[in-house]
Phi, psi and omega in degrees: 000142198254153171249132224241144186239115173058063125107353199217136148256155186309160167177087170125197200246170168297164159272306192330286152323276169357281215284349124342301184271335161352257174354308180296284176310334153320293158318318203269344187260333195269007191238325202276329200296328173295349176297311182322290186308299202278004150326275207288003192265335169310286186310315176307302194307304189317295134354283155324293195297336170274340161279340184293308201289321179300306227241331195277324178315286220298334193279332180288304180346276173313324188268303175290347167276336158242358185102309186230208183291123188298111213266093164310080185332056173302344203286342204235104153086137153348110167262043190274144198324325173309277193299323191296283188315300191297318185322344197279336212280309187319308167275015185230330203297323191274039167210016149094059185231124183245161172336315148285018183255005159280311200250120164321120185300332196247026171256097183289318188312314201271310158318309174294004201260280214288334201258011178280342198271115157329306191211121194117216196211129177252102181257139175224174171220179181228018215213119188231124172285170172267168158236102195250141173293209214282305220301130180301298189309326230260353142305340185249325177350276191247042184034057188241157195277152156265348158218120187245147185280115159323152164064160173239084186287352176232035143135252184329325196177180166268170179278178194184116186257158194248168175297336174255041165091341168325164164214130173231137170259144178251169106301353189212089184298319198278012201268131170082004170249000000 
C-alpha cells in the first residue's frame, strides 16, 4: 500500500529535495579537488622515482657488462640536446631503460620542447647522468649521483639517484656527502 497525501501518491522528487542534493555533490567535488592535485603530484612523484630506480637497474647493468661507466663520444661533433639524450636512451635501451624510463611524468619542459620542434625527431629527458671515466670503480668512489632530475618538478628540489639505488630530493645533491 503507497502512501497518500490529499488524495495523490508521492512519486519522484521536490525542487527542494533536488536542490539539496545539488548542493551536496556540489560541496563533495569542491572539496575533492584539492585532493586531486595533491594525488596526482603523488603519483607523479612515485613515477619518477620509479623511473630513476629503472635507469640506476639499466646503469649497474650496463657498468657489469662493459666494465665501466658508459662513455658518451662528446669529442665527435654538436653535441645539442637532442643527439645527447638520444645516445643515453639508445645505449641504456638494450639494458632495459626505455625511452619513456627518461622523462619525468611532471616535467612539462621537455613536452614543451618537443612540440616546439617542426621537423625531424627530437629527444629530451628529464633525468641528466654524471660523467665518470673508464676506471670500473670510479662510479661508486665517491659517492657521487648518479643521476640528477633537471627542474624542479616536485617543490623542493630535483631528484637525485644515488650508486646504491637510493633516490632523494635536493636542491644540492653534494651538500652532506
Amino acid at each position: 500500500m503507497k502512501p497518500q497525501f490529499g488524495g495523490r501518491s508521492q512519486v519522484g522528487l521536490t525542487l527542494l529535495e533536488l536542490l539539496v542534493s545539488i548542493c551536496i555533490i556540489a560541496v563533495i567535488a569542491a572539496l575533492s579537488f584539492p585532493a586531486y592535485g595533491r594525488f596526482k603530484s603523488k603519483a607523479n612523484q612515485a613515477a619518477c622515482i620509479s623511473n630513476l630506480r629503472a635507469l640506476h637497474g639499466a646503469f649497474t647493468s650496463a657498468i657489469q657488462d662493459q666494465g665501466h661507466w658508459p662513455q658518451p663520444p662528446l669529442h665527435e661533433g654538436k653535441w645539442d640536446e637532442s643527439r645527447y639524450f638520444k645516445w643515453w636512451i639508445d645505449e641504456m635501451e638494450k639494458y632495459g631503460a626505455s625511452e619513456n624510463t627518461w622523462r619525468c611524468p611532471a616535467d612539462k619542459t621537455g613536452l614543451e620542447m618537443e612540440k616546439q620542434v617542426t621537423k625531424g625527431e627530437f629527444f629530451s629527458g628529464s633525468y641528466v647522468p654524471s660523467h665518470f671515466d673508464r676506471i670500473p670503480n670510479s662510479p661508486f668512489r665517491y659517492n657521487q649521483p648518479w643521476v640528477i632530475e633537471r627542474g624542479g618538478n616536485h617543490g623542493k628540489g630535483g631528484h637525485v639517484l644515488m650508486p646504491d639505488g637510493s633516490v632523494d630530493v635536493k636542491s644540492n645533491p653534494f651538500v652532506g656527502r
